[in-house]
Every structure is written in C-alpha cells, then in structure tokens.
C-alpha positions in Angstrom: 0.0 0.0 0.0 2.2 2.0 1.0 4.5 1.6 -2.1 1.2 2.5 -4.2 1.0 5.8 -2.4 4.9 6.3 -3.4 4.4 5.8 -6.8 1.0 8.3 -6.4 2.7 11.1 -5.1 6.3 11.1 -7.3 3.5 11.0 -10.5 1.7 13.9 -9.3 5.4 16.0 -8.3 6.5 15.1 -12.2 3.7 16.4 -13.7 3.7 19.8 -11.5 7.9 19.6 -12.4 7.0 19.7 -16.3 4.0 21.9 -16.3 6.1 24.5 -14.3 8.8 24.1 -16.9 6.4 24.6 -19.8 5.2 27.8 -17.9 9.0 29.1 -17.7 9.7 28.3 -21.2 6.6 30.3 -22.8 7.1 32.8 -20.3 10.9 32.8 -22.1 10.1 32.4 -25.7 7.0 35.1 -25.3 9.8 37.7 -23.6 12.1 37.0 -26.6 10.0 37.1 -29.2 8.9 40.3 -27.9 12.7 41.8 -27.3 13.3 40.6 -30.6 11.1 42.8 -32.5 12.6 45.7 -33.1 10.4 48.6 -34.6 12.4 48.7 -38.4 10.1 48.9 -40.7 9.1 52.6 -40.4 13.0 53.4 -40.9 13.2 51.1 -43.8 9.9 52.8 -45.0 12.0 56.3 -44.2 15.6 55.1 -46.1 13.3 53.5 -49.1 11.5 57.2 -49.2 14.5 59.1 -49.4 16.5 56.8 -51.2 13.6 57.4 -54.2 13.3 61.5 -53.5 17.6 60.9 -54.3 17.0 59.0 -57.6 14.0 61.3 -58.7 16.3 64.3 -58.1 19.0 62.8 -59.9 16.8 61.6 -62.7 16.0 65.4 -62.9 19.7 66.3 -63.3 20.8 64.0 -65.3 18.0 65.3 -68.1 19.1 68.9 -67.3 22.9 67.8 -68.0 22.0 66.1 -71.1 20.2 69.2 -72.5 22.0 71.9 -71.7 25.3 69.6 -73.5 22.9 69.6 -76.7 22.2 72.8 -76.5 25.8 74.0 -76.4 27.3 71.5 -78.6 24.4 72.2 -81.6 25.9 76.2 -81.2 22.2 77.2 -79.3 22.5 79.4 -76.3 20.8 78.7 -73.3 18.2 80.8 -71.8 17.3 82.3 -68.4 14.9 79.8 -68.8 16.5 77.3 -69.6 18.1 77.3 -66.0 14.8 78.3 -64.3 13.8 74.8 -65.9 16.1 72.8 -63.5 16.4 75.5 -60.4 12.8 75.7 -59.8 11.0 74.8 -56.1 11.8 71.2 -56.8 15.3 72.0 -56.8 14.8 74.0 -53.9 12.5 71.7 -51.7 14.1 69.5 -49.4 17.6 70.4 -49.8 19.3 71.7 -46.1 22.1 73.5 -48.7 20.7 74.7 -52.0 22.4 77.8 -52.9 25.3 75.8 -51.8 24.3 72.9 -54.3 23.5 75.1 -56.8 27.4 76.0 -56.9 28.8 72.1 -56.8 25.8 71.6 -59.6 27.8 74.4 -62.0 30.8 72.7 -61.1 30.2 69.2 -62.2 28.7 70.5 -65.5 31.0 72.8 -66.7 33.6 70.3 -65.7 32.4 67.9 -68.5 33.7 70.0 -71.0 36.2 71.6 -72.9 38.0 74.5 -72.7 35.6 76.3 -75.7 32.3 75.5 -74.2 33.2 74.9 -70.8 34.0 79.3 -72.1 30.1 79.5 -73.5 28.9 77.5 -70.4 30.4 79.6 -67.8 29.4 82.6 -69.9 25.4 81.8 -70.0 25.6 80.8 -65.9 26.8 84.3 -65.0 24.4 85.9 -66.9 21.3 83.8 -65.4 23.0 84.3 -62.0 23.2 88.0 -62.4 20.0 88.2 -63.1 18.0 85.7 -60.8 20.7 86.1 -57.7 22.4 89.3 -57.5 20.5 92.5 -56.1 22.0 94.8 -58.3 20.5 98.8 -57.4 17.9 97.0 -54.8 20.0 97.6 -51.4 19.2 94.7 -48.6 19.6 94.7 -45.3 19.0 92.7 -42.4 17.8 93.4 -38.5 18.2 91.1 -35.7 16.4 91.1 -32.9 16.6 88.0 -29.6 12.8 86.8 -31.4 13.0 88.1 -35.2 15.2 88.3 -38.2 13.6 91.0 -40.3 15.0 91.5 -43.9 14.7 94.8 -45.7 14.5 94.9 -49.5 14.7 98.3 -51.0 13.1 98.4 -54.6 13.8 101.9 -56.3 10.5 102.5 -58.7 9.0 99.6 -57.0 5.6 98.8 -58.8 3.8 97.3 -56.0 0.9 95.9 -57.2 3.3 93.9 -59.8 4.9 92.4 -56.4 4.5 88.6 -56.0 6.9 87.6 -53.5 6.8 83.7 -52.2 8.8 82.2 -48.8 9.7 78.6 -48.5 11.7 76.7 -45.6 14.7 77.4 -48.1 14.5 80.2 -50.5 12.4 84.0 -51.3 11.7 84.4 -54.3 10.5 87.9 -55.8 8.8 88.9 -58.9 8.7 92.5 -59.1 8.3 95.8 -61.9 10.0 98.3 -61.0 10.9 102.1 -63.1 14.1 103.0 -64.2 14.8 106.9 -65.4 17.7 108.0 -67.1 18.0 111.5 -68.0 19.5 112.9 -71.7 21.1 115.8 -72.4 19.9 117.3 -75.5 20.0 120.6 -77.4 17.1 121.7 -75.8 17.9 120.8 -72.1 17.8 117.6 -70.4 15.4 115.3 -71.2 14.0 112.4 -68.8 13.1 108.6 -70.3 11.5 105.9 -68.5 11.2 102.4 -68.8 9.5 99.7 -67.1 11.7 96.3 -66.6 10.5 92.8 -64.9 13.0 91.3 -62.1 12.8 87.6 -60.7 15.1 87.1 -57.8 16.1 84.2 -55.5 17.8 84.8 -52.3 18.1 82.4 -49.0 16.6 82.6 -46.5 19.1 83.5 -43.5 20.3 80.9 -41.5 19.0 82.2 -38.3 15.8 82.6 -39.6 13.0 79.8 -38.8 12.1 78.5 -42.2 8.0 78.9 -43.0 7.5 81.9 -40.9 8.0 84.5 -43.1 5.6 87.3 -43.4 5.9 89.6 -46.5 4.7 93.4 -46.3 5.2 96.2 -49.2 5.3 99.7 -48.1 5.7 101.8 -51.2 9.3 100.7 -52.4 10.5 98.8 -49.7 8.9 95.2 -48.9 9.9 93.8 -45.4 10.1 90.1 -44.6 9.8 88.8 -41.2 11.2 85.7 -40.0 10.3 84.2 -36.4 13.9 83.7 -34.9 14.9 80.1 -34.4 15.6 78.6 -30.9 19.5 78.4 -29.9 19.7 74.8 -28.7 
C-alpha cells in the first residue's frame, strides 16, 4: 500500500515539475519574441522614401545635363529659362544647402567640358546668376532682434501691385516691376526717359531665420520680410 501511495505522489510531483517548466519556457520564448522585434520597418519605410526622392532628383539632373550639353554643342545658347527649368522649387524643396548645391551643380557640369564650351557654359551661368541672384541697385539689409530676423529689400520705382513675393523653408523668391529713369542731355535741355523692366530674384533665406515663418509686407518701395527667430539649442 504504502508503495502505491509512493508511486502516487512522485507521479503527481512530475507532472507539477514539467508543467512549471512549460510555464517558464513560454514565459521565455513570449519575452524573446517580444525583445526581438525591433520597430524597423518605419526606418526602412524612411531610407526606401529618401533613397527614391535621391533618384528622382537625380533623374532630374541628369535630363538637365544632357540638355543643356545639346544645347551648347548644336551652337544654341541657353536661356534664363532654360536654368529656371532645372532650379525651380523642386530644386529648392528639401535640400538643407541649396544655394550651396546650386554652386557644386555648376561645377560638375561645366567640368564635362572643354575649354571652348566649358568658355560658352560659364558665360550663360553668369548671366542667369546676375539676373535671378544678384540684387543689383535693390540695397538689402537685415535686423536682428533676440525673437526676429527681419529682412529689408529696397526696390527703387517699386511697382507694387506687380509684387508677388513667395517664402519657403529654403528660399524667397520675388517677382517685381519696378521704373528706371535715365536722363538725356539734348540741345534743348535735359530730357527724362523711362522704362519699365520685370526682375525675378532668389535669395536664401538667412540661417538664423525659422524657415515657413516668413511674413511679407510692401510699403511703397520697400517690402519687409519677417522671420520668427529660431531657438538656440
């Protein structure tokens, strides 16, 4: 009898031995599988994302390059707008440099060719720069404050309603009229002519400056752009 009982009681202390294991080992595999779960795929979702924004901007270029090498080489000569075509607000969007990638962009192309039309290359880029990024007569200056960065743009003859001036994160661009008058001297005295000439500008937004807070106001010739000032760290 008692033997029977023996036999009874080692039974019963196997079977709570093996169903405590089975509780420790799912307890174990559950904690692992869990640890071993990592949250990857929104950064592969992120580094597929930008890895196609890349190609898509380099798709862009490449086109550009090939064009602009046409152009040259069947003796055309290239156009303000045929750099508007590339530097547009998908150049522009996204990029934490672009006026800086603008300049490593001449580079590499006028770098692809010889000394003659690297000569008609160079040429046509200075003349699109002058015109889209250099302020010429229209002074600019900036004031700081500890919560602002306010830019001042004075426009000599500025025809105001002709004014469409758009902020980004990364660039201002302005499309203006403005007057010119040059005066003559003639037998009869001086004599004063006028003309009326369209300006498109880029400039960047300054680097202290919060990007998408700029608010644009025109006050006869002088159009003011407030920027919220960004947070020292």
């Amino acid at each position: 009898m008692r033997e029977k009982y023996l036999w009874l009681a080692i039974s019963v202390l196997t079977a709570l031995t093996l169903g405590q294991a089975c509780y420790i080992y799912e307890e174990k595999a559950g904690a692992t599988e869990l640890y071993e779960q990592p949250p990857v795929q929104p950064e592969i979702h992120l580094k597929g994302h930008a890895e196609k924004a890349f190609d898509a901007q380099q798709e862009e270029f490449e086109k550009w390059r090939r064009r602009v090498r046409e152009q040259i080489d069947q003796g055309y000569q290239l156009l303000d707008r045929d750099f508007d075509l590339f530097f547009g607000d998908g150049f522009f969007a996204g990029r934490a440099e672009p006026f800086a990638e603008m300049e490593r962009v001449r580079r590499r192309v006028a770098g692809e060719f010889r000394d003659q039309e690297r000569t008609l290359f160079d040429g046509y880029w200075e003349k699109w720069f002058e015109q889209r990024l250099k302020m010429g007569p229209f002074r600019t200056e900036i004031v700081r404050t500890s919560r602002e960065v306010t830019m001042i743009i004075h426009v000599p003859g500025l025809a105001a309603k002709t004014a469409d001036i758009s902020v980004t994160d990364e660039r201002i661009r302005l499309t203006f009229s403005a007057k010119t008058v040059a005066e003559e001297k003639r037998a009869g005295g001086l004599i004063k002519k006028g003309s009326v000439q369209t300006y498109i500008k880029l400039m960047p937004v300054p680097d202290d400056a919060a990007g998408g807070t700029g608010k644009v106001e025109i006050d006869g010739e002088r159009v003011t752009i407030r920027f919220e000032r960004k947070k020292s760290h």
